[in-house]
LOPA-534193 format. One record per residue (C-alpha): x, y, z; residue in one letter; residue number from 1. Coordinates in nm, 2 decimals. Layout:
BEGIN
[atom [X; Y; Z]; "A"; NUM],
...
***
This chain:
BEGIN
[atom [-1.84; 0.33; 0.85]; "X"; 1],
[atom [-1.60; 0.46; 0.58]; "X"; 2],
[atom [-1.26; 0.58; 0.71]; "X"; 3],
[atom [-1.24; 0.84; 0.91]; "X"; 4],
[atom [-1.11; 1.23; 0.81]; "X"; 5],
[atom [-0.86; 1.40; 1.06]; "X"; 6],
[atom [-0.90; 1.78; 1.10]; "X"; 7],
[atom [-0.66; 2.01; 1.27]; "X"; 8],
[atom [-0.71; 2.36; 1.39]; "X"; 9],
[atom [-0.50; 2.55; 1.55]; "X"; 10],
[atom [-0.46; 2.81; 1.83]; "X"; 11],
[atom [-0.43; 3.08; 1.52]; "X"; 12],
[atom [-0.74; 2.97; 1.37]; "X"; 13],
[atom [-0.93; 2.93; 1.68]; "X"; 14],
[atom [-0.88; 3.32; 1.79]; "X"; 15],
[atom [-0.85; 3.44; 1.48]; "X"; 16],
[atom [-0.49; 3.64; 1.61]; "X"; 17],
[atom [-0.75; 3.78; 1.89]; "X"; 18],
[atom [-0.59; 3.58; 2.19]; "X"; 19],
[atom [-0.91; 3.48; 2.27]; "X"; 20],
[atom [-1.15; 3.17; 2.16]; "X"; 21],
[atom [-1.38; 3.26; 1.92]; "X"; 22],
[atom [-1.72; 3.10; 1.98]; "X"; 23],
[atom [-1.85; 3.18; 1.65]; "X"; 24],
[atom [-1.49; 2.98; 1.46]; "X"; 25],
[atom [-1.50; 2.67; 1.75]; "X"; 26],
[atom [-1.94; 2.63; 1.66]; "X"; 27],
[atom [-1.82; 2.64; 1.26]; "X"; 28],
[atom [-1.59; 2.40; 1.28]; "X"; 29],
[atom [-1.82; 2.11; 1.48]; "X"; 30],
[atom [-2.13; 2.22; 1.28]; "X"; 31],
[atom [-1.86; 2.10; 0.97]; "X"; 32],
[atom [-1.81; 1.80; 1.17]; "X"; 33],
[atom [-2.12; 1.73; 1.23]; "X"; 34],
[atom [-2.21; 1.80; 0.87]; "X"; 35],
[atom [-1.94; 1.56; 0.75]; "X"; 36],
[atom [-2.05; 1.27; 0.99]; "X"; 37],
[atom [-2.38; 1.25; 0.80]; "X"; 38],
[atom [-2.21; 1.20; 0.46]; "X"; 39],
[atom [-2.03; 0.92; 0.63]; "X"; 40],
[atom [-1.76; 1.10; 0.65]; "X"; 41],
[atom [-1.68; 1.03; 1.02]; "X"; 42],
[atom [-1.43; 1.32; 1.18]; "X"; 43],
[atom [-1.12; 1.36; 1.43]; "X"; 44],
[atom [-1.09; 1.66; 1.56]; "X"; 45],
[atom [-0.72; 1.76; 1.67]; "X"; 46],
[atom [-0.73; 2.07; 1.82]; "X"; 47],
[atom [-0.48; 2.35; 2.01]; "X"; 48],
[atom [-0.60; 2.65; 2.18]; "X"; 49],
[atom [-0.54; 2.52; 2.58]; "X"; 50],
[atom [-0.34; 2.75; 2.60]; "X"; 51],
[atom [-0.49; 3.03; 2.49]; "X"; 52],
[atom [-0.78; 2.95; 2.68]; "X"; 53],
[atom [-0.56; 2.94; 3.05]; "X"; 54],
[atom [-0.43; 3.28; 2.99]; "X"; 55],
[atom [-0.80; 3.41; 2.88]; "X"; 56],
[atom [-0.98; 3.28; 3.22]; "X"; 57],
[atom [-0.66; 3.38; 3.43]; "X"; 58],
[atom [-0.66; 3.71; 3.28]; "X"; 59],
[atom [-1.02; 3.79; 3.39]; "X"; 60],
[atom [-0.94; 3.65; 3.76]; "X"; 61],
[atom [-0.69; 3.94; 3.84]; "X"; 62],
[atom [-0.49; 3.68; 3.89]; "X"; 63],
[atom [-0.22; 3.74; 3.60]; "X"; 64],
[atom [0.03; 3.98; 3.71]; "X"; 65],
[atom [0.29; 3.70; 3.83]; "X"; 66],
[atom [0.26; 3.51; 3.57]; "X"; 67],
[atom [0.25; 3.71; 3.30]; "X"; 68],
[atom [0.64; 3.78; 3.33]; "X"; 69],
[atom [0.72; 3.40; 3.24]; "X"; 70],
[atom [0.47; 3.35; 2.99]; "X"; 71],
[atom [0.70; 3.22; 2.74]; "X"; 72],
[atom [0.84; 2.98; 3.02]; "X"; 73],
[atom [0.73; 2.61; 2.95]; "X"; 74],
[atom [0.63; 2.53; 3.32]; "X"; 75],
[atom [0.41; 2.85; 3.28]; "X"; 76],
[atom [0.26; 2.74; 2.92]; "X"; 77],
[atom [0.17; 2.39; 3.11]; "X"; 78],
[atom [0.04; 2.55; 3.39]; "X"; 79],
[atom [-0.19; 2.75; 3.15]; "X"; 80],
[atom [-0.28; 2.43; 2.94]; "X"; 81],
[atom [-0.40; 2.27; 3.28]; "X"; 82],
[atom [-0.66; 2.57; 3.31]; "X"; 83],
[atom [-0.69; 2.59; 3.00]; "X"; 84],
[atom [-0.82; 2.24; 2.86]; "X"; 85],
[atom [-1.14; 2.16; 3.06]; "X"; 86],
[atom [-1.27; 2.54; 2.92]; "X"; 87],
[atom [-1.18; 2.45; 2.57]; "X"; 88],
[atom [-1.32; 2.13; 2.55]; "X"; 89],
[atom [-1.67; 2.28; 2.76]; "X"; 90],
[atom [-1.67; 2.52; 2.42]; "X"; 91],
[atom [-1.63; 2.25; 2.21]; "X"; 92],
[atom [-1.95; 2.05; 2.41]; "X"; 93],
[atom [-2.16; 2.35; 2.39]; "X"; 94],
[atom [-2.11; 2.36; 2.02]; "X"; 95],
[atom [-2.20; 2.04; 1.96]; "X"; 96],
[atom [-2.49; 1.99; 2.20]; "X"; 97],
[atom [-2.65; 2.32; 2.00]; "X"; 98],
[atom [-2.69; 2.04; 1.72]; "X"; 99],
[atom [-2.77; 1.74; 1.95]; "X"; 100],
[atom [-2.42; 1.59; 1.93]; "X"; 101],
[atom [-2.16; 1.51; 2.20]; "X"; 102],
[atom [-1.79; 1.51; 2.20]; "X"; 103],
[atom [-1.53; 1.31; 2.36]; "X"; 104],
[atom [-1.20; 1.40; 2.48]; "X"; 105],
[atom [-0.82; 1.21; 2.45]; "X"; 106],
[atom [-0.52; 1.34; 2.60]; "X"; 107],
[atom [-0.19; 1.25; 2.41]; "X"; 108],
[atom [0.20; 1.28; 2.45]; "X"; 109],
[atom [0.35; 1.21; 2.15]; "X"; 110],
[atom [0.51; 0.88; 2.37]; "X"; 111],
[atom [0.16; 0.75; 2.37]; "X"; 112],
[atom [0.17; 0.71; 1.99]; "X"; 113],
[atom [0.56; 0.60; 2.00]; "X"; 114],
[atom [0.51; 0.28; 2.18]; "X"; 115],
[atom [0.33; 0.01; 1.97]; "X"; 116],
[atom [0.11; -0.14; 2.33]; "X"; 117],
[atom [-0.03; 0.27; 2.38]; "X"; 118],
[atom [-0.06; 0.31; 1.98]; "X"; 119],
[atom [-0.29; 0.03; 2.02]; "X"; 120],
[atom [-0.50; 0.09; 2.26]; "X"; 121],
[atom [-0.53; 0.48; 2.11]; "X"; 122],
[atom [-0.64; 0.30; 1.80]; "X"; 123],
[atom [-0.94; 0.10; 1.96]; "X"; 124],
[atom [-1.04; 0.41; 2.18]; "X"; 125],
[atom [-1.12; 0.62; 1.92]; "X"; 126],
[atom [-1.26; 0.36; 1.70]; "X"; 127],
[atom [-1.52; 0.31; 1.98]; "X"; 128],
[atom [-1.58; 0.70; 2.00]; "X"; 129],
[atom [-1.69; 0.72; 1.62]; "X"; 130],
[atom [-1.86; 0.36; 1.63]; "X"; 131],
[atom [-2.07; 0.54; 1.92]; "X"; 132],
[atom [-2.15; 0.85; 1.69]; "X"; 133],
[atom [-1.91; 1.10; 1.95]; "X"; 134],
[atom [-1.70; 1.41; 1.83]; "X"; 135],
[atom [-1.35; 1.26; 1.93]; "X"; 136],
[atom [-1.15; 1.58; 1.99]; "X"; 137],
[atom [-0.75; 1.54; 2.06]; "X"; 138],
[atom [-0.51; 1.72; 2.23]; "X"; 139],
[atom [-0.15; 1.68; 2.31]; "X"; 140],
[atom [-0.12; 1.65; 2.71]; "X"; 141],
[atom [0.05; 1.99; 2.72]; "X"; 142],
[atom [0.07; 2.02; 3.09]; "X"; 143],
[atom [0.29; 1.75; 3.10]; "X"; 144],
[atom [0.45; 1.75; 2.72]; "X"; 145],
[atom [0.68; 1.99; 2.63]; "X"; 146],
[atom [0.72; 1.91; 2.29]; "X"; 147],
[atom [0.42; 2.03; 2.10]; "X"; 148],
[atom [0.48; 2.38; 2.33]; "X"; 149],
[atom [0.85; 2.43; 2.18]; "X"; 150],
[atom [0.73; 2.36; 1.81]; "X"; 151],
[atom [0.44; 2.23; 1.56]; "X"; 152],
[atom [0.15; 2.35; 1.74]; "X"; 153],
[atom [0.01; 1.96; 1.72]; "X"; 154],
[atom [0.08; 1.93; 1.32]; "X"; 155],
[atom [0.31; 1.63; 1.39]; "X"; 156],
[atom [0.02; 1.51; 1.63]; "X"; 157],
[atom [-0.27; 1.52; 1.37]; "X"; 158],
[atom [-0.01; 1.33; 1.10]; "X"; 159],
[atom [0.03; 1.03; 1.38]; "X"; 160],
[atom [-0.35; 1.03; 1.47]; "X"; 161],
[atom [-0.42; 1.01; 1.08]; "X"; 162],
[atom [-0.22; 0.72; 1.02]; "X"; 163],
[atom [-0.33; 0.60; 1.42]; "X"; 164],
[atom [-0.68; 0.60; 1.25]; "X"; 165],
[atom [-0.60; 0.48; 0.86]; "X"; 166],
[atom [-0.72; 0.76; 0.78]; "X"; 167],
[atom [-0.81; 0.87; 0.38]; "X"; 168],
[atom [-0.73; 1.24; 0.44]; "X"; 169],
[atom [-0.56; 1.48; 0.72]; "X"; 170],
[atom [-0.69; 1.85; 0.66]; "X"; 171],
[atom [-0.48; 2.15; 0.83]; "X"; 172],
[atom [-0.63; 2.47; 0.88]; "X"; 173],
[atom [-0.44; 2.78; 0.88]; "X"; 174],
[atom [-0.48; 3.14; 0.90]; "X"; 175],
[atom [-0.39; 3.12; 0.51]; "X"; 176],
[atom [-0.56; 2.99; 0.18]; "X"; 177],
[atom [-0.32; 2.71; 0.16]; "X"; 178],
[atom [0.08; 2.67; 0.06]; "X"; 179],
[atom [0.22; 2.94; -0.15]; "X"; 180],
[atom [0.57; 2.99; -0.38]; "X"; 181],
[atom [0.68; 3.26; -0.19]; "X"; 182],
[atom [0.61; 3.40; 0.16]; "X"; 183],
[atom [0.26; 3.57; 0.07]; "X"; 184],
[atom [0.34; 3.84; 0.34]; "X"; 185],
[atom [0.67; 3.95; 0.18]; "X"; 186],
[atom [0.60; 3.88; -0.19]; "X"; 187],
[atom [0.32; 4.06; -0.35]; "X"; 188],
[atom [0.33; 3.80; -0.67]; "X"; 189],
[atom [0.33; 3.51; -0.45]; "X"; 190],
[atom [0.09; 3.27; -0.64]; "X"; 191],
[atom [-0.12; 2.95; -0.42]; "X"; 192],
[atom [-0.03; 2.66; -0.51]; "X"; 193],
[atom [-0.31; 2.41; -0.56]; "X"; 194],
[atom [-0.18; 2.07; -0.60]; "X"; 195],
[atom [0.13; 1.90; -0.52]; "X"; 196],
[atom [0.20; 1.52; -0.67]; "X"; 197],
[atom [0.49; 1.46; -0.58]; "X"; 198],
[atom [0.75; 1.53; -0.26]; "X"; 199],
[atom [0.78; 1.87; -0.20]; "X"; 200],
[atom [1.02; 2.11; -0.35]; "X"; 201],
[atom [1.37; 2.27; -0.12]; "X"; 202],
[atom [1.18; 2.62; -0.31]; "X"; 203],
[atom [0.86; 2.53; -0.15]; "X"; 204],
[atom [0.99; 2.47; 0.21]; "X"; 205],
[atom [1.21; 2.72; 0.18]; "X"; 206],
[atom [0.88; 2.98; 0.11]; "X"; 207],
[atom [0.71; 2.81; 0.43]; "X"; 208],
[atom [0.89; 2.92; 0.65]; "X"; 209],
[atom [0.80; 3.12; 0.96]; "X"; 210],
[atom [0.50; 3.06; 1.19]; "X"; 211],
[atom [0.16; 3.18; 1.23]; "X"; 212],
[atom [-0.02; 3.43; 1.47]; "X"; 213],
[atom [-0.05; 3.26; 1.84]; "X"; 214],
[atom [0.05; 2.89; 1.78]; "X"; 215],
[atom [0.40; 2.78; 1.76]; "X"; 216],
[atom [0.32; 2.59; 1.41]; "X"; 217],
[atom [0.35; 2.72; 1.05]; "X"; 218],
[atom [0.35; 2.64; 0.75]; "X"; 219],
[atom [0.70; 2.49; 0.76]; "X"; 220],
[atom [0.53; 2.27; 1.03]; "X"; 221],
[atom [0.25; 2.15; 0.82]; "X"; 222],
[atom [0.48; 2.08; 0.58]; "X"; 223],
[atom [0.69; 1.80; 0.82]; "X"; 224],
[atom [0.35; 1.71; 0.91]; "X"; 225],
[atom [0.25; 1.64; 0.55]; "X"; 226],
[atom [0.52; 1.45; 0.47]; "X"; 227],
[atom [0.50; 1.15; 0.75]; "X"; 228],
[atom [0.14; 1.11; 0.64]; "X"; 229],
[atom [0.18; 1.13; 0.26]; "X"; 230],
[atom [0.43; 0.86; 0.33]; "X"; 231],
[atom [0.19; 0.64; 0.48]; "X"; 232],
[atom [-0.11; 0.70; 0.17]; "X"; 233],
[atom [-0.29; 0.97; 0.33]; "X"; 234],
[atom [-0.38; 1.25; 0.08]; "X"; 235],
[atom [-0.32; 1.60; 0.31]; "X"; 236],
[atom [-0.56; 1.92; 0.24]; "X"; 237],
[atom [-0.46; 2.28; 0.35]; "X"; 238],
[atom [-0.76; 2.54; 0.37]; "X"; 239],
[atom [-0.77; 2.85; 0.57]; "X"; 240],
[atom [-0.94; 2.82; 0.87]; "X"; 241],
[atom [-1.21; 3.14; 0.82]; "X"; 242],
[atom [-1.33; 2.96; 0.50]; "X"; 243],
[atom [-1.45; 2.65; 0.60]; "X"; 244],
[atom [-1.69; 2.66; 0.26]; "X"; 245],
[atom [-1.40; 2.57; 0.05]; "X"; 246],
[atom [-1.35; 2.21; 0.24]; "X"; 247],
[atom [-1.63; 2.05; 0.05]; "X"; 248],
[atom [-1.44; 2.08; -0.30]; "X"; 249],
[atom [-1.08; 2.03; -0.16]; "X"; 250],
[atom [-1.23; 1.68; -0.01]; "X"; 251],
[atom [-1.31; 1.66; -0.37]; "X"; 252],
[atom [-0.96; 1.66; -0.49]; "X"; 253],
[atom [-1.06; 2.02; -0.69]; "X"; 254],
[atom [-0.93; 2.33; -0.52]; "X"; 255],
[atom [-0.99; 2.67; -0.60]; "X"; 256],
[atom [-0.86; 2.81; -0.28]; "X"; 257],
[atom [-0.63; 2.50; -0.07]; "X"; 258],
[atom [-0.40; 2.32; -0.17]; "X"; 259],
[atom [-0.39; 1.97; -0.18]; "X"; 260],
[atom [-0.08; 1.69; -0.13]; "X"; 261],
[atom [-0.14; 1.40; -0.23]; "X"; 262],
[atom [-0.04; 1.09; -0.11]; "X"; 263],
[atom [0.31; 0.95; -0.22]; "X"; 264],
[atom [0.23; 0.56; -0.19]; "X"; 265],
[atom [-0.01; 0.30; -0.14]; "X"; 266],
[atom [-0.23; 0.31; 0.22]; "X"; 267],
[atom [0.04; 0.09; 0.45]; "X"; 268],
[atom [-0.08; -0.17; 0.67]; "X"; 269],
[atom [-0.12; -0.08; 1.06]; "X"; 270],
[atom [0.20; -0.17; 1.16]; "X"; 271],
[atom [0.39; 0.03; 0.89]; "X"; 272],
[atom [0.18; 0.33; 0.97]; "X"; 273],
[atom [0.33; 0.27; 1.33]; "X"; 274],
[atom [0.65; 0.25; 1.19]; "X"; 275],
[atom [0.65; 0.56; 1.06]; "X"; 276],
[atom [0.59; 0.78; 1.36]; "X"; 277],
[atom [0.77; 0.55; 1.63]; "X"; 278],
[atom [1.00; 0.68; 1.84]; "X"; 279],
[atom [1.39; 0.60; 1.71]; "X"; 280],
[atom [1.65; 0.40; 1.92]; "X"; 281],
[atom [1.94; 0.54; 1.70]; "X"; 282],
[atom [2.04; 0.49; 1.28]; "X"; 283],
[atom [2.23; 0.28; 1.08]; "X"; 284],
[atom [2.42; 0.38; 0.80]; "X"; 285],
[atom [2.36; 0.17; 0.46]; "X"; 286],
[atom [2.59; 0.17; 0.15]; "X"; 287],
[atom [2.43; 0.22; -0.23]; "X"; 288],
[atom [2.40; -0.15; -0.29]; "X"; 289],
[atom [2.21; -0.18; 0.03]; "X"; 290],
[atom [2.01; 0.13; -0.06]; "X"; 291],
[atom [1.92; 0.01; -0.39]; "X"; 292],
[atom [1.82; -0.32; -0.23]; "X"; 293],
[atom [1.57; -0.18; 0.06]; "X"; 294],
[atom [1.42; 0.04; -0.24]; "X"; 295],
[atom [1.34; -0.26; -0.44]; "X"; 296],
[atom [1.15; -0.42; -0.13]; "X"; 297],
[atom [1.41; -0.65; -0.01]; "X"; 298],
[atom [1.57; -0.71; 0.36]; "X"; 299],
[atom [1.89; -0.50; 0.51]; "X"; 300],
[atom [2.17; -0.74; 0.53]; "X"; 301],
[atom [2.51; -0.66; 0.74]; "X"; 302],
[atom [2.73; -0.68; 0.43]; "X"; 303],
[atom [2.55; -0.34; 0.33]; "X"; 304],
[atom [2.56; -0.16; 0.65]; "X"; 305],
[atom [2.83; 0.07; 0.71]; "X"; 306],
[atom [2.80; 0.15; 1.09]; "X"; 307],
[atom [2.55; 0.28; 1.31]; "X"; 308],
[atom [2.50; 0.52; 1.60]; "X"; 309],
[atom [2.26; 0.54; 1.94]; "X"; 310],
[atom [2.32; 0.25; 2.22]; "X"; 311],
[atom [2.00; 0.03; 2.07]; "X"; 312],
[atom [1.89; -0.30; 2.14]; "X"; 313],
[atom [1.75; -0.57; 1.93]; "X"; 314],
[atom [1.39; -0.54; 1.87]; "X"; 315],
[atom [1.44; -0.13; 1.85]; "X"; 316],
[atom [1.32; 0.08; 1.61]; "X"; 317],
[atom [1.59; 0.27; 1.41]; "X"; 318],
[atom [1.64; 0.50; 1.07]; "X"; 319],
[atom [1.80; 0.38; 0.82]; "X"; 320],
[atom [2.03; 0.66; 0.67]; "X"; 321],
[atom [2.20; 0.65; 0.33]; "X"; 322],
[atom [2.57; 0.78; 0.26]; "X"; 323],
[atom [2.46; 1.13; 0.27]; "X"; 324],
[atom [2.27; 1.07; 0.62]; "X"; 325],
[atom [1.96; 1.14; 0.48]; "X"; 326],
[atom [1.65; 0.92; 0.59]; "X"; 327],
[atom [1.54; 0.65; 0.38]; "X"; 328],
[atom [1.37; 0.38; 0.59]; "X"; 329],
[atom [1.32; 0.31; 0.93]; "X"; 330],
[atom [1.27; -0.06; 1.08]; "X"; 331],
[atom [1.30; -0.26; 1.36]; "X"; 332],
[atom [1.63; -0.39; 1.39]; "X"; 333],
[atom [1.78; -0.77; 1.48]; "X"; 334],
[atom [2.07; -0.73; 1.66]; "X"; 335],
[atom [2.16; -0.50; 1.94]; "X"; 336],
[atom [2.48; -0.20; 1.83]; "X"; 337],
[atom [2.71; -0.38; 2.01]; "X"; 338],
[atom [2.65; -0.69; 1.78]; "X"; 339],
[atom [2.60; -0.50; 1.47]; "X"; 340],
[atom [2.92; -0.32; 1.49]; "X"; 341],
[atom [3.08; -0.64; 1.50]; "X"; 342],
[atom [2.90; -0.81; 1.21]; "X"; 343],
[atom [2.84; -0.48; 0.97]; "X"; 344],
[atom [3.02; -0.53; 0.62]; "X"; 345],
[atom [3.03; -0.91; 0.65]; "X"; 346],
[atom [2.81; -1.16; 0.48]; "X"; 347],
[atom [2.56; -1.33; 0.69]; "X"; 348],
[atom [2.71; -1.70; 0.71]; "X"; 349],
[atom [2.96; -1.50; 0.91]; "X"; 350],
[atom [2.76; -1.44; 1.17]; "X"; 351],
[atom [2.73; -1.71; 1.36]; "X"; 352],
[atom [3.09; -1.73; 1.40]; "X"; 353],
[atom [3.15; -1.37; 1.48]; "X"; 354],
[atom [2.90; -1.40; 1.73]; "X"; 355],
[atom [2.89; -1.72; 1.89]; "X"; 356],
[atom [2.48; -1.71; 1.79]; "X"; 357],
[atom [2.25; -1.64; 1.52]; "X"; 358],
[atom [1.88; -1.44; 1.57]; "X"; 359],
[atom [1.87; -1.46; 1.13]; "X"; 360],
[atom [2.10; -1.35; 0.81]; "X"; 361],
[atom [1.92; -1.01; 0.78]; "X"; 362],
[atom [1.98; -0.75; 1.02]; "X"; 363],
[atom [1.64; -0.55; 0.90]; "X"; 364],
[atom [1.34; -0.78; 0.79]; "X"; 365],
[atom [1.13; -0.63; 0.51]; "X"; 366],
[atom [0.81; -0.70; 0.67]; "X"; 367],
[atom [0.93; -0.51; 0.96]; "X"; 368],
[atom [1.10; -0.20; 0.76]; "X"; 369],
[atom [0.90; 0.11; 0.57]; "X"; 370],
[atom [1.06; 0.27; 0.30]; "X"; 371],
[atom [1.02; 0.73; 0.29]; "X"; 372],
***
């Protein structure tokens, strides 16, 4: 089996800015699924719209009056998720049993793909669904995360599940053609963008701002999303979600309408793609010398740290953060704060003495670090 291709759609694309599912979007999007599978091109589905589907059934029980006043509450958005899921997912089954296919459910917090044990066993779950043939089809656990409810709409998710899955590509569907220069709602010369090399522009985020229809992601979103798996050699495809015809080309690396991001690196092994989307304990600050160093592949010493922040112990995961406090690595570290507040600045035969023990002369090992 060749490696898998992540697909997110959203709540926007699923109703089509209706508020309700649309039957004829949900059957397009396995049939492409479906389609893809035979061209060994095995897919995840990461999909919203529980949500959406909660207030559609409550809103035909009579039952929505109460309710309705806190919808933008998050206990009321989880509440509507726990209706909500089992009626998307029996949409998504009917689809695909019209074409003699079955799909499979997983439920994720973002937690569950934070903690190397639960990123694991994700990993080997859904390799079993496509060895087996099935539809895997992944949600956030919204009735019991609040994160994806507040912001992203599951982008972040789809990035974590692409690199969960050493994926080749992540395509995000939108309720646009792809990423533009300017705000195509504002700007009437606003031109598409069809292929970005290298990191994305400040103009380009800047013009992505805002967010679509019924989710709570955008463009801006995708963008964050984009990044995280670019950095891990996954090649990211944006195509709007009511053209579904245009996906065969953009796989292609040949858009006419999409844009494509490709990937900023080499594929990383497993446990740098897990590095990437881990949950942080805190950050240390690096000097230039240090941040010329971890850029030519070598190990964080304590002479080139310049302090640190978050209460962390050793074996955490942390960002790295140069002068500026801007990202540029994250890795698991050796030493717990307490110790590396001590030994920061100091060449590594101090250590020992400083400390009264010695866990190694680097405070970041290379094989345990990933460079943005």
């Amino acid at each position: 089996m060749s490696a898998p291709l992540v697909l997110k759609v959203g709540t926007s694309t699923l109703t089509g800015g209706s508020g309700r599912l649309q039957s004829e979007r949900m059957q397009a999007l396995v049939d492409l699924a479906l389609q893809l599978r035979q061209q060994d091109r095995p897919v995840v589905l990461v999909s919203s719209g529980a949500v959406a589907a909660g207030r559609e059934a409550l809103a035909q029980t009579g039952v929505a009056a109460d309710w309705q006043k806190l919808a933008g509450q998050v206990p009321v958005k989880q509440m509507l998720a726990a209706v909500g899921q089992p009626l998307l997912l029996a949409r998504f089954q009917q689809a695909a049993a019209a074409q003699g296919a079955s799909v499979a459910q997983i439920l994720l917090s973002r937690s569950d793909l934070e903690r190397r044990g639960s990123w694991l066993n994700a990993r080997n779950t859904l390799r079993a669904l496509l060895d087996a043939g099935l539809l895997p089809i992944v949600n956030e656990n919204d009735s019991v995360a609040t994160e994806e409810l507040r912001f992203g709409d599951n982008d972040r998710l789809s990035a974590l599940v692409a690199t969960l899955v050493d994926a080749r590509q992540l395509v995000l569907l939108t309720d646009q053609d792809g990423l533009y220069d300017a705000h195509p709602g504002k700007v009437a010369e606003a031109r598409l963008v069809l292929e970005v090399a290298g990191p994305v522009s400040a103009e380009l985020r800047a013009a992505a701002g805002g967010t679509e229809g019924q989710g709570t992601g955008g463009m801006a979103s995708k963008l964050q999303a984009a990044d995280l798996a670019r950095r891990a050699g996954i090649e990211v495809l944006i195509c709007h979600g009511a053209r579904l015809e245009r996906l065969p080309t953009l796989l292609q690396g040949q858009p006419e309408r999409g844009t494509v991001l490709r990937a900023l690196g080499d594929r990383l092994e497993a446990r740098k793609r897990f590095l990437l989307g881990a949950l942080d304990a805190g950050s240390i600050e690096v000097d230039a010398g240090a941040e010329q160093a971890l850029r030519q592949g070598r190990s964080l010493l304590p002479v080139g740290v310049r302090g640190c922040q978050g209460e962390f112990g050793r074996g955490d995961l942390l960002r790295i953060i140069d002068q500026q406090g801007q990202d540029l690595a994250r890795g698991v570290v050796n030493y717990g704060a307490a110790d590396l507040r001590r030994i920061a600045g100091r060449r590594s035969e101090e250590i020992e003495a400083l400390l009264g023990y010695h866990y190694g002369d680097v405070v970041v090992h290379r094989n345990d670090l990933v460079v943005l």
